[in-house]
C-alpha positions in Angstrom: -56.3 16.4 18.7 -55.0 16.3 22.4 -51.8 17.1 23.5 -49.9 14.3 23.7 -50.8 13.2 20.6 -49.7 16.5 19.0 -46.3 15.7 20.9 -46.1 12.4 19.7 -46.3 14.0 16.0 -43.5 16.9 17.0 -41.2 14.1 17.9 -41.9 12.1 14.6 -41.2 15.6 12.4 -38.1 16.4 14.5 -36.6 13.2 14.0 -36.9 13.0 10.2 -35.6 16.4 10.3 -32.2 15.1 11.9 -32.1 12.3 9.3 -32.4 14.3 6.8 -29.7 16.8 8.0 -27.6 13.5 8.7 -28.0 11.6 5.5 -27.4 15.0 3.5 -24.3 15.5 5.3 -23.0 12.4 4.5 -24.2 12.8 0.6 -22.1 15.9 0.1 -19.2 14.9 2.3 -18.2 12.0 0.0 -20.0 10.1 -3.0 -20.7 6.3 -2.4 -19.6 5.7 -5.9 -16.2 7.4 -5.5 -12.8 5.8 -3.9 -10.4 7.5 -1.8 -7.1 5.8 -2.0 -3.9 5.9 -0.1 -0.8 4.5 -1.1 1.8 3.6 2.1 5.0 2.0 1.8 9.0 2.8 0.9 10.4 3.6 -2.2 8.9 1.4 -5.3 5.5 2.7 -3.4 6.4 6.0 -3.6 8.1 5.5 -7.2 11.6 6.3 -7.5 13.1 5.8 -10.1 16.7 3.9 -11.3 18.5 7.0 -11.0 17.2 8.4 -7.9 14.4 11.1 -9.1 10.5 10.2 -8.0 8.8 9.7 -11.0 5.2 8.7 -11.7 4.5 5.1 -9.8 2.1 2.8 -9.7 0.0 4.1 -7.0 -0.3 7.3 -9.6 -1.3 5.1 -12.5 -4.0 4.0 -10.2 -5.4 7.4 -9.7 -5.4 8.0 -13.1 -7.2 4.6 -13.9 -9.8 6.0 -11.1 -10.0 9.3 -12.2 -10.6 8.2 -15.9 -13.7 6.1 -14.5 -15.1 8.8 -12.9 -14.2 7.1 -9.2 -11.3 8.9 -8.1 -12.2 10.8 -4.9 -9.0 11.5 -2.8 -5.6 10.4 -4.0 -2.3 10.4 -1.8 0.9 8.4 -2.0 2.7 11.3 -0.1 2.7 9.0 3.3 5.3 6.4 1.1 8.8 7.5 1.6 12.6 5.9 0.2 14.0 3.7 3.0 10.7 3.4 4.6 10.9 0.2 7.1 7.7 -1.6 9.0 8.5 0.9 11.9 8.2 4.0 10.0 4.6 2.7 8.7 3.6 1.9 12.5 5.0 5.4 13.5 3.4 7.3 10.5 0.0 5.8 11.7 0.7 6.2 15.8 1.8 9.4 15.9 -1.4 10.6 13.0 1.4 12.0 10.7 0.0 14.9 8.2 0.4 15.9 5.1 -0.7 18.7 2.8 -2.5 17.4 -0.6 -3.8 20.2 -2.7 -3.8 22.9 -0.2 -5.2 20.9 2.7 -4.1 19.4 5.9 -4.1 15.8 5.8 -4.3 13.6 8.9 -3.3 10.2 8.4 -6.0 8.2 11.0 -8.3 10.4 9.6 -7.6 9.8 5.7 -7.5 5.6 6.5 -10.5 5.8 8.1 -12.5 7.6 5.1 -10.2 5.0 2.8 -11.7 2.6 0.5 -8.9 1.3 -0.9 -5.1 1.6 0.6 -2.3 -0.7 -1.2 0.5 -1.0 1.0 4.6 -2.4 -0.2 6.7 -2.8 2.8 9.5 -5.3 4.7 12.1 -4.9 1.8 14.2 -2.7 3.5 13.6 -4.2 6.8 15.1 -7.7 5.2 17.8 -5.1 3.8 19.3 -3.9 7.2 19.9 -7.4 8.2 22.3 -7.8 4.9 25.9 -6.8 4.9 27.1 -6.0 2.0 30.4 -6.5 1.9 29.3 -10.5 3.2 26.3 -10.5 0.4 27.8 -13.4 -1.5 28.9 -15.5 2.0 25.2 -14.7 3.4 23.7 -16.3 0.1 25.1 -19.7 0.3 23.4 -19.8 4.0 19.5 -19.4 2.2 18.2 -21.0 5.5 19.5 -18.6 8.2 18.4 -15.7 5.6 14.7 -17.4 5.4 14.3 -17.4 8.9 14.9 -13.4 8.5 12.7 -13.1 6.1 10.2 -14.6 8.9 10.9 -12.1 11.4 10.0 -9.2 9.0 6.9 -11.3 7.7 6.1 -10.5 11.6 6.9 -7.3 11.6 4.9 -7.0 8.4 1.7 -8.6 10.3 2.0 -5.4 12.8 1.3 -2.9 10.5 -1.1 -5.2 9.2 -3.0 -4.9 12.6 -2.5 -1.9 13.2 -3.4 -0.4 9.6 -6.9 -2.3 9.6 -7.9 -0.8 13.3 -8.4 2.5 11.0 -8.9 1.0 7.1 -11.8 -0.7 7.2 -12.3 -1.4 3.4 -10.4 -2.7 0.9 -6.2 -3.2 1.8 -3.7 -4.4 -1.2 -0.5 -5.6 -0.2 1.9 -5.9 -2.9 4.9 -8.1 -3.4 8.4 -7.7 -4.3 11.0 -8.8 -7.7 14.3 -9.7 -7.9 16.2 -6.4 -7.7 19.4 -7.7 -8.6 18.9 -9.7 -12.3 22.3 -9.0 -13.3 23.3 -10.9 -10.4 23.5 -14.1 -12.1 26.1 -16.0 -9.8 23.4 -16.2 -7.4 19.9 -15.7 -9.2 18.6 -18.6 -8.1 19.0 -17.9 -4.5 18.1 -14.3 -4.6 15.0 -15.9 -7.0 14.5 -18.4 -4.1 14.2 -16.0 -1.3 12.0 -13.2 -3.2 9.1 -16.5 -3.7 9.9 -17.3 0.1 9.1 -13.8 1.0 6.5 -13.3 -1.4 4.6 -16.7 0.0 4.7 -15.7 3.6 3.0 -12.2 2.3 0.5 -14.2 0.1 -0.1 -16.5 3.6 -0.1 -13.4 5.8 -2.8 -11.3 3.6 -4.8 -15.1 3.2 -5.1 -15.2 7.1 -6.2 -11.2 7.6 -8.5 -11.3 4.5 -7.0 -8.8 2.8 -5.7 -8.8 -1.2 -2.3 -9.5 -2.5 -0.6 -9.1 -6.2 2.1 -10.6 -7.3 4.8 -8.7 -9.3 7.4 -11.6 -9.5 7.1 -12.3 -13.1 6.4 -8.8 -14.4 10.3 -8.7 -13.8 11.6 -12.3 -14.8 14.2 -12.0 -17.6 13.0 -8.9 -18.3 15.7 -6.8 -17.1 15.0 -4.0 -19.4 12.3 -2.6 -16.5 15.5 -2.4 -14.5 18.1 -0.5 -16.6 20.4 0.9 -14.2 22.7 -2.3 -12.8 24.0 -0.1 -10.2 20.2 0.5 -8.6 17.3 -1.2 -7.7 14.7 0.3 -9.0 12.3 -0.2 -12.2 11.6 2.7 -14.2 7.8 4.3 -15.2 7.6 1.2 -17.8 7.7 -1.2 -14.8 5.6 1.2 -12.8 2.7 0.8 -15.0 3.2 -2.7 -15.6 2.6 -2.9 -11.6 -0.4 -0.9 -11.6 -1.9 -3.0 -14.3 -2.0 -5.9 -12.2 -3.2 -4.3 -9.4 -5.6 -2.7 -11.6 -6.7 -5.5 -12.6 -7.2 -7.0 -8.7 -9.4 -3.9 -8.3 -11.6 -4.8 -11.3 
């Protein structure tokens, strides 16, 4: 055998050497079959409750749904925070925020790259700071003007959209919103009206960007039994899992 070709044959073994090395590596770094989720958004994300505690949400009955199929891999929803707004999303992922999950130091960029499945609930509070109050009932016989709000968060909304599938590159769930104020009955229809309004432009938004949306709308119509504290907004861990199950059933 002359030399070259005994080179030629050196080459052949080192290179399936580094393939092997290479596709081991990315064997025991994460399993195909498994999902690592994130949950981002502001406080029904992160599941607080109608008395202020955070209690188990639906991003946790997701996990559990995963981790009872065998296909839970990495689970966070500590990157969803009360009050969160579009701009605290975009700064979470610009400035690479971290977090510690059991024991370890969590990078968001990082953590939405390795993703395969993020859900992601956000522009409520942004539509919120643009309310007064003391003016509520006023502002809700002008449903046009408040529309037209509800479009400039819907592009707000789009940013993190952009921004958030620069780094997730699988599957992205954006969920919708309910009527947070039932009891409200004087105005239910326009609060009704401008919930769908929003909800549309999300449905449009995830349409154009190919990405999922679940509706929540009617988990909460006339059922005001998820939302027992009049004084708050928030549902409690029957509504919770009553989110998750549709999104469950999105991921199915």
């Amino acid at each position: 055998m002359g030399d070259k070709m005994k080179r030629i044959i050196a080459l052949v073994i080192l290179v399936i050497a580094v393939l092997g090395v290479f596709i081991t590596h990315k064997t025991l770094s994460k399993d195909s079959m498994r999902i690592s989720y994130i949950a981002l958004g502001d406080s029904v994300a992160a599941g607080r409750d109608p008395y202020g505690a955070t209690v188990y949400g639906y991003p946790d009955y997701i996990k559990d749904y995963l981790e009872e199929n065998d296909k839970l891999y990495f689970y966070t929803k500590d990157f969803s925070k009360s009050g969160y707004t579009t701009k605290d999303i975009i700064n979470e992922i610009e400035g690479n925020y971290t977090k510690e999950v059991d024991g370890k130091t969590i990078y968001l960029k990082e953590a939405l790259r390795e993703s395969d499945l993020v859900t992601l609930q956000i522009g409520a509070n942004d539509f919120i700071d643009t309310l007064s109050i003391s003016e509520l009932e006023s502002m809700l016989n002008e449903i046009a003007s408040l529309k037209k709000e509800i479009d400039n968060v819907i592009t707000k909304v789009e940013s993190v959209i952009v921004l958030l599938k620069q780094y997730a590159k699988e599957q992205i769930i954006v969920i919708g919103y309910y009527n947070p104020l039932p009891r409200f009955t004087t105005y239910k229809n326009e609060i009704n009206e401008l919930v769908k309004y929003f909800n549309n432009k999300l449905e449009e938004l995830c349409e154009e960007y190919n990405i999922y949306y679940v509706d929540i709308f009617d988990i909460f119509d006339n059922n005001e039994e998820l939302l027992p504290n009049p004084f708050d907004i928030h549902t409690n861990t029957d509504g919770y899992k009553k989110i998750a199950n549709r999104i469950i059933k999105s991921i199915e």
